[in-house]
N, C-alpha and C positions, 0 to 999 in steps of 0.2 A: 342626480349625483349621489344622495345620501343613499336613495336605493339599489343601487347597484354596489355602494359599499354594503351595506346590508346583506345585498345576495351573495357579495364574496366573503363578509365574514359564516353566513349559514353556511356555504360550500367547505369553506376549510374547517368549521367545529363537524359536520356531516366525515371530513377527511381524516380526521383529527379520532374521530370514536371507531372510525374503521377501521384503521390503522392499531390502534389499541387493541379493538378487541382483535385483530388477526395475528398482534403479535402472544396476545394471549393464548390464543388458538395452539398458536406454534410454539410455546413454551408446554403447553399441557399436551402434544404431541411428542415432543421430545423426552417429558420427560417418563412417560407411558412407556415410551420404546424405551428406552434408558431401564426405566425397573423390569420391562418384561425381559429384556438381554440378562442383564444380572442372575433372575431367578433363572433362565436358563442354564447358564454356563455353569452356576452352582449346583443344577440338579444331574447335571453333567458331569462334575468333578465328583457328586458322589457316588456315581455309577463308576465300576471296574469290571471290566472286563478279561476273560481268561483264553486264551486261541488253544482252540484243542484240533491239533491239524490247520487244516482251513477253514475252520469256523470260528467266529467270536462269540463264545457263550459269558452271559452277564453273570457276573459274579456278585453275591450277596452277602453282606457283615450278618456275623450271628456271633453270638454269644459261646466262648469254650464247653459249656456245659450242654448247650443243645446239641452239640457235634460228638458227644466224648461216645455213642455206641457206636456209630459210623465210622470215626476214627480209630477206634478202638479193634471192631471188627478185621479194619483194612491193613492195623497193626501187624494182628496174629497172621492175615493172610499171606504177604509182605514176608513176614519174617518165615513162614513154612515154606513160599516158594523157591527164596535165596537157600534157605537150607535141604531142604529135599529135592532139589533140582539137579542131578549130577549129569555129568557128562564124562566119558573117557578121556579126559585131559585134567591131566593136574593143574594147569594155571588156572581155567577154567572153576572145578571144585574151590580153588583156594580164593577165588575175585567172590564166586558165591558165598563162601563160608566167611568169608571178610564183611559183606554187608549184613549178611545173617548176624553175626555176633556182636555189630553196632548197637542191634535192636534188643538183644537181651543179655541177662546179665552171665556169671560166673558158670552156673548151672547147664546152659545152651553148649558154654566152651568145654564142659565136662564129656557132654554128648561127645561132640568132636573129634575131641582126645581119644574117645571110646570107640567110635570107627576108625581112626586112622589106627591105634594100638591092634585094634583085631585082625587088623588087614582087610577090613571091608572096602577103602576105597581105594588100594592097591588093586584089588580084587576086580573093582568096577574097571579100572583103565586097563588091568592085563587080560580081560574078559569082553573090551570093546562093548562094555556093559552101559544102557542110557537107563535115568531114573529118572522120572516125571511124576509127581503129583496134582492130584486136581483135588480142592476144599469143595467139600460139599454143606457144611455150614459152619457156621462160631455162634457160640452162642456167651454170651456176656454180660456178669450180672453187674450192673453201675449203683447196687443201692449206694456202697459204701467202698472208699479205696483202703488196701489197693483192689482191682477188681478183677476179680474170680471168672477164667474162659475157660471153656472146652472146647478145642475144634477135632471136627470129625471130617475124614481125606481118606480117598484112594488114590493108593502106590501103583507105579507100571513099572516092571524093570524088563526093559527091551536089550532082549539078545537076540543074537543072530536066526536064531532058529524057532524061538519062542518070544511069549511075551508072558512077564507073571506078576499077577494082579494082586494086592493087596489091600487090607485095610486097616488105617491108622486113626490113633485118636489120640487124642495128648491134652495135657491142663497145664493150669498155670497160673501165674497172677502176672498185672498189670501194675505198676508204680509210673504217677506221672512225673516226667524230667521234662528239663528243656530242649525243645525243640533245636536241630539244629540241619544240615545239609545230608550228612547219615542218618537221622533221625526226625524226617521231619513231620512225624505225629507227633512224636513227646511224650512217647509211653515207654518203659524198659520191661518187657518180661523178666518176673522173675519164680522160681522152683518149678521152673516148667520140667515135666516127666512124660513119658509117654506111656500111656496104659495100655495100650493094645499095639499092635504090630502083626496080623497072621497074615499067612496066605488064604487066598481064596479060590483062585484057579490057575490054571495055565492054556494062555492058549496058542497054540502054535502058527508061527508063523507061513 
């Protein structure tokens, strides 16, 4: 009698530690997943992501000063293609010359004034005249603001019968502002001039 109570208290302290430790088990499993989900979802929220088309390219935090010649560059680029891109439509010229003059200051709307005054962009739409530009570089010094570019671009002005090539080169300075939906570098050109403007050929169409 005594031994069979004996074998059923061993059974149940035998029950009793297995039990324990499996609940320990399962607590040290829970909570492993528990912290490995967390670190997940957090290294997840710090990734962003950008869709360029149909692709999702990872987007990465940096610093305003690591990005200021790449932004910088794509500034100038930006703002020569809105203003040097004409087409024989006047709404057209004027939707362009509107986002052009976002991007720089007083000096850019001087320009402006100075072809529409001469009759250059009359010219262009009674002339069914297209103007395209392509940058061939920027070059952008960021020792110190505001910062000092020069971009250097050939002109195409397609007419019916020809095509005539040019080459332009312009300076300027950079002032950083804030960023906004028209301006979303955050740079203002300003005493931008253009030093060169000649022809270089013509070639027939």
């Amino acid at each position: 009698m005594f031994r069979q109570l004996r074998n059923i208290d061993s059974a149940f302290r035998h029950i009793r530690t297995f039990s324990l430790v499996f609940l320990l088990a399962c607590t040290l499993v829970c909570c492993v997943t528990l912290y490995l989900s967390y670190r997940q979802v957090q290294q997840v929220q710090e990734r962003t992501y950008v869709l360029a088309g149909d692709k999702a390219l990872e987007a990465f935090s940096s610093r305003r000063r690591d990005n200021i010649p790449v932004e910088a560059r794509d500034h100038v680029r930006t703002f020569h293609h809105f203003f040097f891109s004409l087409d024989p439509d006047d709404k057209v010229i004027e939707a362009n010359m509107r986002k052009a003059l976002y991007l720089a200051d007083a000096s850019a709307k001087r320009a402006y004034d100075n072809l529409r005054e001469s009759g250059y962009l009359s010219g262009l739409i009674s002339g069914n005249i297209s103007q395209q530009i392509s940058i061939d570089s920027v070059r952008v010094d960021t020792g110190r603001p505001p910062y000092y570019f020069r971009c250097y671009a050939r002109q195409k002005l397609i007419r019916a019968t020809s095509i005539l090539h040019r080459r332009l080169v312009t300076e300027g300075y950079l002032r950083t502002v804030s960023r906004s939906d028209n301006n979303p570098h955050g740079f203002m050109i300003e005493r931008w001039t253009t030093l060169e403007n000649r022809d270089l050929h013509t070639q027939t169409r």
